[in-house]
ChimeraX commands (.cxc) that place a marker at each C-alpha (Angstrom):
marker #1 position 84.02,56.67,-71.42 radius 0.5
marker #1 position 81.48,55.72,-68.86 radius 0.5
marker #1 position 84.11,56.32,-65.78 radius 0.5
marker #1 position 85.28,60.04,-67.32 radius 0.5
marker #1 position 82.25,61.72,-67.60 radius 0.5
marker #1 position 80.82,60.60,-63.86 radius 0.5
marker #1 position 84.23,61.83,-63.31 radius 0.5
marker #1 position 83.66,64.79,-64.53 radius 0.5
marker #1 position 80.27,64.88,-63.08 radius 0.5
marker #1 position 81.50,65.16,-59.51 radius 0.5
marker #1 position 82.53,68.28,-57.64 radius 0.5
marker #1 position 86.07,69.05,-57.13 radius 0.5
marker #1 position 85.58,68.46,-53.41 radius 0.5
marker #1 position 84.81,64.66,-53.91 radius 0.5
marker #1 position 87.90,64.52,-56.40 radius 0.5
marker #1 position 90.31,66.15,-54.58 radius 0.5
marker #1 position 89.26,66.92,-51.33 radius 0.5
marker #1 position 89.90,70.57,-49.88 radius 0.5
marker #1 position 91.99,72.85,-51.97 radius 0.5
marker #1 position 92.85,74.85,-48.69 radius 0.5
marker #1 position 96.30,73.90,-47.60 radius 0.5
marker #1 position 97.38,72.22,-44.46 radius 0.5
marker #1 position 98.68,73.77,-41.61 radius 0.5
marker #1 position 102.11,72.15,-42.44 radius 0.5
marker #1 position 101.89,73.12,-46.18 radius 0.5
marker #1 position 101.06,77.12,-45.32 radius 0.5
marker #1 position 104.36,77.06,-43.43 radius 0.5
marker #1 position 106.14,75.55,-46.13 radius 0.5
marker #1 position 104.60,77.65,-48.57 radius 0.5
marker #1 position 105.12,80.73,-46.88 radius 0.5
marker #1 position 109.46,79.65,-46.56 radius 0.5
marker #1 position 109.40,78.36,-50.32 radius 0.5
marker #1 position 107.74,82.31,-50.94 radius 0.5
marker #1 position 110.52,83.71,-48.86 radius 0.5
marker #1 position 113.18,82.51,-51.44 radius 0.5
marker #1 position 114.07,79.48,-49.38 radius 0.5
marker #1 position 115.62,76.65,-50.87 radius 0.5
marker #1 position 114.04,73.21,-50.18 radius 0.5
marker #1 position 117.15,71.99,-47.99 radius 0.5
marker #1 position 116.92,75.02,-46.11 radius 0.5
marker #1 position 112.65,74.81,-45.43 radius 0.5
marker #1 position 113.63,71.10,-44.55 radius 0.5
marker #1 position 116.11,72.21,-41.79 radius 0.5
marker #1 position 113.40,75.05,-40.44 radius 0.5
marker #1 position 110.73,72.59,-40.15 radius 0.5
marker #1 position 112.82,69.74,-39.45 radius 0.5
marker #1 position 112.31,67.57,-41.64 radius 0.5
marker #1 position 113.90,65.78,-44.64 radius 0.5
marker #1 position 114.42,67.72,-48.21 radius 0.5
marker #1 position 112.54,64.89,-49.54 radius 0.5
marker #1 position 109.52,65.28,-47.42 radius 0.5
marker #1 position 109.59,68.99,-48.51 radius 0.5
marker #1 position 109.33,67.98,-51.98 radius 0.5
marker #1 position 106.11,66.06,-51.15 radius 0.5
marker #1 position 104.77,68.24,-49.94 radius 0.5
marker #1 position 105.54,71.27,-52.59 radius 0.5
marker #1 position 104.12,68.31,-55.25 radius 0.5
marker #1 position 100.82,67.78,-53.07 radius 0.5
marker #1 position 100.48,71.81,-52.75 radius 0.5
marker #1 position 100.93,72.31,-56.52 radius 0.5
marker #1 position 98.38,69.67,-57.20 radius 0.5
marker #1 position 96.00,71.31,-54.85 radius 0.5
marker #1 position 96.09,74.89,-55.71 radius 0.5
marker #1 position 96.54,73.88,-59.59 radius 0.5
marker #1 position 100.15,75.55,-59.60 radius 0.5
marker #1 position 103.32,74.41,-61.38 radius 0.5
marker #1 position 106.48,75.73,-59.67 radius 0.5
marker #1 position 107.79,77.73,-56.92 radius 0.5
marker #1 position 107.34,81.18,-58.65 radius 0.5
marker #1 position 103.43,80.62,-59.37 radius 0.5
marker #1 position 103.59,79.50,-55.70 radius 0.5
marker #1 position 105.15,82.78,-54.23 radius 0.5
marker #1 position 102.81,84.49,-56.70 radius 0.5
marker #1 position 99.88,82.82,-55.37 radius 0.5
marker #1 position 101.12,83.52,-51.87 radius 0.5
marker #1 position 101.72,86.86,-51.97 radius 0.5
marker #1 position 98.20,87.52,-53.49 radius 0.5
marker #1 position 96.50,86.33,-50.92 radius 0.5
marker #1 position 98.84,87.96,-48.30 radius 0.5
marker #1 position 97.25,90.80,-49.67 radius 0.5
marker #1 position 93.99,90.25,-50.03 radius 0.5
marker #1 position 94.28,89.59,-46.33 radius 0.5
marker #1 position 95.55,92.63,-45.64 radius 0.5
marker #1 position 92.86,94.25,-47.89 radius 0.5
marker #1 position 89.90,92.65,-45.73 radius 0.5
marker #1 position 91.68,93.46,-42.41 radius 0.5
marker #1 position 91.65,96.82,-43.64 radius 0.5
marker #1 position 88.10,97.18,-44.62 radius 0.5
marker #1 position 86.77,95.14,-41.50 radius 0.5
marker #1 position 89.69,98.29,-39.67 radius 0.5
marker #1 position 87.26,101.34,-41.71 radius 0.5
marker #1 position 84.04,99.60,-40.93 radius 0.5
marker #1 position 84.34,99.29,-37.72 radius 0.5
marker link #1:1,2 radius 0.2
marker link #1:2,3 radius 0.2
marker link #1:3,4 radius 0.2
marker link #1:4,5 radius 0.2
marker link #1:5,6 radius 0.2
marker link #1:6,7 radius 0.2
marker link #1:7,8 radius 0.2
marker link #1:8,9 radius 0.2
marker link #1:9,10 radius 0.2
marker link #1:10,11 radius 0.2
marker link #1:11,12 radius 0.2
marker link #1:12,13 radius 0.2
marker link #1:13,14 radius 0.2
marker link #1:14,15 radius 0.2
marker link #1:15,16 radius 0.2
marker link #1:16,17 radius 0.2
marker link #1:17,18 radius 0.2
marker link #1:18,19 radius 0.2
marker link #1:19,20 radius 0.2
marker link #1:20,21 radius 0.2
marker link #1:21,22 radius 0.2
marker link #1:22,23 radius 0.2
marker link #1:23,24 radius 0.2
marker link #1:24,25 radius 0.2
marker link #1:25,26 radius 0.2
marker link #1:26,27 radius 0.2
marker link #1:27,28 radius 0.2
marker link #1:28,29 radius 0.2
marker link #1:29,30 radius 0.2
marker link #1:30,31 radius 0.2
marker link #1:31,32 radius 0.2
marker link #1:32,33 radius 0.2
marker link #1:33,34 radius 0.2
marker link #1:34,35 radius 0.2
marker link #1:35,36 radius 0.2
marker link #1:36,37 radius 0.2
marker link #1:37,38 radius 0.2
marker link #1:38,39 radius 0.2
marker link #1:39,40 radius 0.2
marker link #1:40,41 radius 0.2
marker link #1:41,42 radius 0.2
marker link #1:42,43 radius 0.2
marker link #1:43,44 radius 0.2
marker link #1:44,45 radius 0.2
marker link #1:45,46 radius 0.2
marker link #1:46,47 radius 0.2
marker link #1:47,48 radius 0.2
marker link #1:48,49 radius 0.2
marker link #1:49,50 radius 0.2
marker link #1:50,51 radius 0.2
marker link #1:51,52 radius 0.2
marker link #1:52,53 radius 0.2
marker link #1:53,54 radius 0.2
marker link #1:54,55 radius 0.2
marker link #1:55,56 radius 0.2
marker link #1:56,57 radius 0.2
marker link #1:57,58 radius 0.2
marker link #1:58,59 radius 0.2
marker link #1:59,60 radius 0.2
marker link #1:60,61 radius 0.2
marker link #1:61,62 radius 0.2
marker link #1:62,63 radius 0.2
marker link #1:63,64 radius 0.2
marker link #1:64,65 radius 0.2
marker link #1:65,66 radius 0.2
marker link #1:66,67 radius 0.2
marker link #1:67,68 radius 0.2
marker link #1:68,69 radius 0.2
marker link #1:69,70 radius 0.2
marker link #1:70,71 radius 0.2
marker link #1:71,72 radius 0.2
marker link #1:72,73 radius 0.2
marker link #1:73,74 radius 0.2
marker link #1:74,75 radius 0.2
marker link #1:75,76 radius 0.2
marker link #1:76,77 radius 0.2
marker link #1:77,78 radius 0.2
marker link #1:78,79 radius 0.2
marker link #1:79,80 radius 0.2
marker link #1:80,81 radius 0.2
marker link #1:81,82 radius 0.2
marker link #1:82,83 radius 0.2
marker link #1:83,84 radius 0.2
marker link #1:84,85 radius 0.2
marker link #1:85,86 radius 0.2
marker link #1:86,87 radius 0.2
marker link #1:87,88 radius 0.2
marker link #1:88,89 radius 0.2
marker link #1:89,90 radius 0.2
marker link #1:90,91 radius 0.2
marker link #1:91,92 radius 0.2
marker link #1:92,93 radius 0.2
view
């Protein structure tokens, strides 16, 4: 019980690092939210299909998702909330 709650205790940052993806991981992100199929991101990047599927496992983990729809989901809402802000910073200017 002792090891849980200083687990607990510390900030997701210490457990888990940054919850922004990687470079890498936006660009497989963004094919996986095009309707790509994990062979196919694998050729684009040029990689292997099994590499792609590490990294869809370490991007679910880090944005606390569970397959590739929540993933495009996730994507697209923050394709436009970009858009949103570039918009504003557009009107304020």
């Amino acid at each position: 019980m002792h090891f849980s709650s200083q687990v607990a205790a510390m900030p997701a940052t210490g457990l888990y690092g940054t919850r922004t993806p990687s470079p890498r991981q936006r660009q497989v992100i963004e094919l996986v939210a095009q309707g790509l199929k994990n062979s196919e991101v694998a050729d684009l990047i040029g990689t292997t299909e099994h590499v792609v599927k590490n990294h869809l496992r370490h991007i679910y983990d880090k944005l606390g998702l569970w397959n590739r729809v929540e993933l495009a989901l996730w994507y697209e809402a923050r394709r436009h909330e970009a858009a949103a802000y570039e918009q504003n910073k557009v009107a304020e200017a």
